[in-house]
C-alpha positions in Angstrom: 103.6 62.5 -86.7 105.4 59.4 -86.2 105.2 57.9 -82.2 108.6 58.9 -82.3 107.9 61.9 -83.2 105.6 62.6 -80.4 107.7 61.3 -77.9 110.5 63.4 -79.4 108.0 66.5 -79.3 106.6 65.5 -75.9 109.9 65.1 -74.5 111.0 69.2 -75.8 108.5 70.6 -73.8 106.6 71.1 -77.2 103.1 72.8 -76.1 100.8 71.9 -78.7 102.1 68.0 -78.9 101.6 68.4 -75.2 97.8 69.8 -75.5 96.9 67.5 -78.2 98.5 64.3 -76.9 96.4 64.7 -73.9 93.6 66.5 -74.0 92.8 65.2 -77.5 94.4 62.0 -78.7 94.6 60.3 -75.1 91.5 62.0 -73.2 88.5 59.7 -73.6 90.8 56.9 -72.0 92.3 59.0 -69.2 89.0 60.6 -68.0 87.5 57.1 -68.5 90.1 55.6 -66.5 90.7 58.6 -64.2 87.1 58.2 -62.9 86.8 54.5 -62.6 89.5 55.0 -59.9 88.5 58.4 -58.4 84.7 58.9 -58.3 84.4 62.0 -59.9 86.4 63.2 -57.2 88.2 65.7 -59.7 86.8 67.4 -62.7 88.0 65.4 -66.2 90.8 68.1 -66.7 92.4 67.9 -63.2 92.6 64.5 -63.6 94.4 65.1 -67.0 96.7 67.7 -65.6 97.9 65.1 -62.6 98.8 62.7 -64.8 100.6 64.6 -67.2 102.3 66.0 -64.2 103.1 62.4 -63.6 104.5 61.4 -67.1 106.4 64.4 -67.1 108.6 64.0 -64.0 111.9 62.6 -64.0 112.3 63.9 -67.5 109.5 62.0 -68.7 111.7 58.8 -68.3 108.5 56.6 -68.7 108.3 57.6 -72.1 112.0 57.2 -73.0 112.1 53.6 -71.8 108.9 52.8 -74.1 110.1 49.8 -76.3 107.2 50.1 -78.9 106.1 46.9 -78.3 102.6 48.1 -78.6 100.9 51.2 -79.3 102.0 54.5 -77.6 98.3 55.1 -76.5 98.3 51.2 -75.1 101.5 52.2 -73.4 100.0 55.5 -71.9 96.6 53.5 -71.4 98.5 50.5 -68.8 100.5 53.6 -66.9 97.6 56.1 -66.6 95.6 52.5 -65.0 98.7 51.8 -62.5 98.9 55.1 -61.8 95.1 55.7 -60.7 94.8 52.7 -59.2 98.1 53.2 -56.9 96.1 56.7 -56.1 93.0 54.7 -55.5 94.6 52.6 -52.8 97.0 54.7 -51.3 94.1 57.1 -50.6 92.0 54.0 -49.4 94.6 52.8 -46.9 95.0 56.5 -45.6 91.1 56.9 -44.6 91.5 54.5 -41.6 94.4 52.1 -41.2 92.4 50.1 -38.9 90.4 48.6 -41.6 91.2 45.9 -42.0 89.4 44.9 -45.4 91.5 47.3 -47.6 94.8 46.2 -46.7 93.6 42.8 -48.0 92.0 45.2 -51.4 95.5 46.6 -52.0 97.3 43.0 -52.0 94.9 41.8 -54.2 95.1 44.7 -56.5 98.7 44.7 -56.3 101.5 45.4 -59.7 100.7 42.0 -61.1 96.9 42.5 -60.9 95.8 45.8 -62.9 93.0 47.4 -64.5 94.1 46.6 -68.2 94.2 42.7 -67.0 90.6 43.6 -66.1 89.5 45.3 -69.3 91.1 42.6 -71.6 89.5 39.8 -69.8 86.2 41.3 -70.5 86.9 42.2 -74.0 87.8 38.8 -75.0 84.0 38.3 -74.5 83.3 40.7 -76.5 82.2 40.4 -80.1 84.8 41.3 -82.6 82.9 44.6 -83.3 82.5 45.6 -80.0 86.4 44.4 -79.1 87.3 46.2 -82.0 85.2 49.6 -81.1 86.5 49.8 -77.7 90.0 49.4 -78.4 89.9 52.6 -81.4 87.9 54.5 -79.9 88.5 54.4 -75.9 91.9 52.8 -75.9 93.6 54.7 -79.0 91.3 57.4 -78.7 90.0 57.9 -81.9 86.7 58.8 -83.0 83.6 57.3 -84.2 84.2 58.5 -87.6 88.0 57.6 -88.0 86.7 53.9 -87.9 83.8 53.4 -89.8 85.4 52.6 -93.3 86.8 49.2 -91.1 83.8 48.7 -89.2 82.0 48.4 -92.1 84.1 45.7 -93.3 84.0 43.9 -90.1 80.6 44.2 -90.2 80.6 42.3 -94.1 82.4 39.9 -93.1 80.3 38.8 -89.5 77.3 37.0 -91.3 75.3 37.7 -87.8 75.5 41.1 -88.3 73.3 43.4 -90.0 72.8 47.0 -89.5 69.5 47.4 -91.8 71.8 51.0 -92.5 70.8 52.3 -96.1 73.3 55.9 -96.1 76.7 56.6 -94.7 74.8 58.7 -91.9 72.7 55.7 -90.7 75.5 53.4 -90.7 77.4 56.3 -88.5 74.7 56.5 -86.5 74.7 52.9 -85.6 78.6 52.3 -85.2 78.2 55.8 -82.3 74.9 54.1 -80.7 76.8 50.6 -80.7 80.0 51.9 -78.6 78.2 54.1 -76.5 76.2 51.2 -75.4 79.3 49.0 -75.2 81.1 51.6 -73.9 78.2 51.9 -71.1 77.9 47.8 -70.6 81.9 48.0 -70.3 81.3 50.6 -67.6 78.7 48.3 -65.7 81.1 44.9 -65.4 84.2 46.6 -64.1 82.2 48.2 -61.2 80.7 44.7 -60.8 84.4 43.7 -60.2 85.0 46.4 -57.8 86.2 49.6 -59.5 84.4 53.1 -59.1 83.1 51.4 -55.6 
């Protein structure tokens, strides 16, 4: 199906578009992003289910304004961030309004300041491999396996690379170690810069 064609599907109340745009195509990024913001407060599939809620009111207007400028799953992947975030700090300013350290957190976390600003300034340092890994797998949500025919000709053309992998299975083996690890290194610098805290 074309994006369109999800939207279209999406937007007709279409149940198996709906199951398979988010708990399959989209779910490593919304649980990902989900629980940066929430702390395992909710289980991966509540966290879903509330932002599908979320998409889907107003008669999913935030999908009929989508300009396909970028990818749908970017597009999803920047509202899912503003929307956890927004749930982040409205749920921070609630615990005590006395505080006065999170009022100054939500200004500097504000519209013009959001997770995917975060996560693309960290993957600019990123290798080409690993920039390319994270944004097909966690960002557009496709699997190890989906990528490996380009990986492997990143990987030809990055003379510092080797992967010493003499089958198909041990190069598949390394590309899943490699994102895992960057996926878990990824995971360690934004809560440095103050998410899941």
């Amino acid at each position: 199906m074309t994006e369109q064609q999800i939207i279209n599907s999406l937007i007709a109340g279409e149940l198996h578009t709906i199951q398979d745009f988010f708990f399959v195509r989209c779910k490593p990024v919304l649980i990902y992003i989900g629980q940066y913001f929430c702390q395992d407060k909710q289980t991966p599939e509540e966290l879903i289910g509330e932002f599908y809620e979320f998409l889907a009111a107003d008669d999913w207007h935030k999908l009929r304004i989508f300009k396909y400028t970028c990818t749908l799953n970017s597009y999803v992947t920047i509202i899912a961030s503003r929307y956890f975030q927004h749930k982040r700090d409205k749920e921070l300013l609630s615990l005590d309004e006395n505080i006065s350290l999170v009022p100054h957190l939500y200004e500097e976390r504000n519209e013009e300041s959001f997770f995917m600003e975060d996560l693309g300034r960290i993957m600019k340092s990123m290798s080409p491999l690993d920039r390319f890994l994270v944004q097909r797998i966690l960002i557009d949500g496709e699997k190890p396996g989906d990528v490996l025919d380009e990986a492997k000709v990143l990987i030809m053309n990055d003379k510092m690379l080797s992967t010493e992998a003499k089958t198909d299975a041990q190069f598949a083996g390394y590309i899943y170690t490699r994102y895992n690890r960057v996926r878990k290194n990824l995971q360690k610098q934004m809560i440095a810069m103050g998410y899941g805290k």
